[in-house]
C-alpha positions, 0 to 999 in steps of 0.5 A: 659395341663389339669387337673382334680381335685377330690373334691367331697367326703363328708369327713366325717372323718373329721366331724365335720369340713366338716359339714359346709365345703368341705374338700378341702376348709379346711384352712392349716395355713391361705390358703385353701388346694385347693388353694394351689393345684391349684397354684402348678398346675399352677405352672407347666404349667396347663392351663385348670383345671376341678374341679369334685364337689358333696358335697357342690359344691356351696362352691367351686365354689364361692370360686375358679370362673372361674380361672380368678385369678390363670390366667388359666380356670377353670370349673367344673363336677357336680355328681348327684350321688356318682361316686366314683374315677375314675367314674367322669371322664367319665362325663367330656368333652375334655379330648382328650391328656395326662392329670392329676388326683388328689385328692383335699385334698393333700399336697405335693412338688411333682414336676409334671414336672418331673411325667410328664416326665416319664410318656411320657418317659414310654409310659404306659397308666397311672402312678401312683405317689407313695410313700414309707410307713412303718407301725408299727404292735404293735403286734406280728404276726404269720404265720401257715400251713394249719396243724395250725403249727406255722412256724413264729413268728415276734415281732411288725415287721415293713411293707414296703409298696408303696402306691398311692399319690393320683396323676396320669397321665392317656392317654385317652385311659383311659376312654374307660374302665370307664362307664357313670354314674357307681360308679368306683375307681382308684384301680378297674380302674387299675385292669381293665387297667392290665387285658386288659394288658395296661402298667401302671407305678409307679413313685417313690417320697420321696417328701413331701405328707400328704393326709389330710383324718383323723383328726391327718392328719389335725392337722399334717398338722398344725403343719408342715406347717410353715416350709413347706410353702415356699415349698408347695405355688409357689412364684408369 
């Protein structure tokens, strides 16, 4: 099966770190965020991975080759403009059967086989991994009428949310509805996929999954990654 992993973002909210490397190249304990990826990928049964690369791809593509290491193919999509999400995918050759999409800068024990499973057990034209977020508002929130009259008043209420993973199975029917060459994001991709009333499911994990965007989500992953190692690296 074939993946597509997303490694082209600039980070810049993780400057100063990504002026010299790309966020997928930033080391977790002593391992790369994408080395760890791929061998969960791999893992998994994946054969043939495409990497889509933009902001110091030189870097990347020293350092991962051709896969010969983790046993499988690798290649890779070079932008030469910011695509977004989900515009590289339109650049990129043989996606002709049910395939992965990640973002490159993930943590997590998601087991993929079993997002694969539902996935062809659903029959949709994509699935979304997902996970439960609840977020603290430090404040009290209140709720009027179009009079101005208050009709309630929550102290620091919680919110539940789901949120995407960053991690989708998509049919390559997919791409029929991605230009060549235009700026795109899965979350206006998705939108698209509905309005043309295409099935789209969400898969539900209470796995582990840190997206390492911000700089507390980086020092986070230092932190927990002793003990979530064993988890998160396949055993040879």
């Amino acid at each position: 099966m074939k993946a597509v992993i997303l490694a082209g973002g600039r980070g810049t909210r993780l400057e100063p770190y990504t002026t010299i490397l790309p966020k997928p190249l930033l080391p977790v304990g002593d391992v790369p965020i994408l080395d760890i990826v791929i061998r969960q990928l791999v893992s998994h049964g994946f054969n043939e991975i495409t990497l889509a690369v933009g902001y110091l791809a030189e870097l990347i593509m020293s350092y991962v080759g051709d896969g010969s290491r983790y046993g499988i193919k690798i290649s890779y999509s070079k932008e030469k403009k910011p695509l977004g999400t989900a515009g590289p995918l339109a650049q990129i050759d043989g996606l002709d059967e049910t395939f992965l999409v990640m973002n490159g800068d993930i943590l997590t024990t998601l087991d993929y086989s079993k997002l694969i499973d539902f996935h062809k057990k659903m029959r949709g034209i994509a699935t979304i991994a997902m996970r439960k977020r609840n977020v603290k508002i430090d404040f009290g929130v209140i709720e009027i009428n179009n009079r101005n009259e208050l009709e309630d008043y929550t102290e620091k209420p919680t919110l539940h949310y789901l949120v995407s993973m960053g991690i989708y199975i998509f049919e390559p029917e997919v791409l029929k509805f991605i230009e060549p060459n235009q700026k795109l994001e899965f979350p206006d991709l998705v939108k698209k996929l509905i309005n043309n009333k295409k099935k789209v499911f969400g898969y539900l994990s209470d796995d582990y999954w840190l997206d390492i965007g911000r700089h507390e989500d980086y020092e986070r992953a230092q932190r927990e990654f002793d003990s979530i190692k064993n988890s998160l690296i396949p055993r040879k």
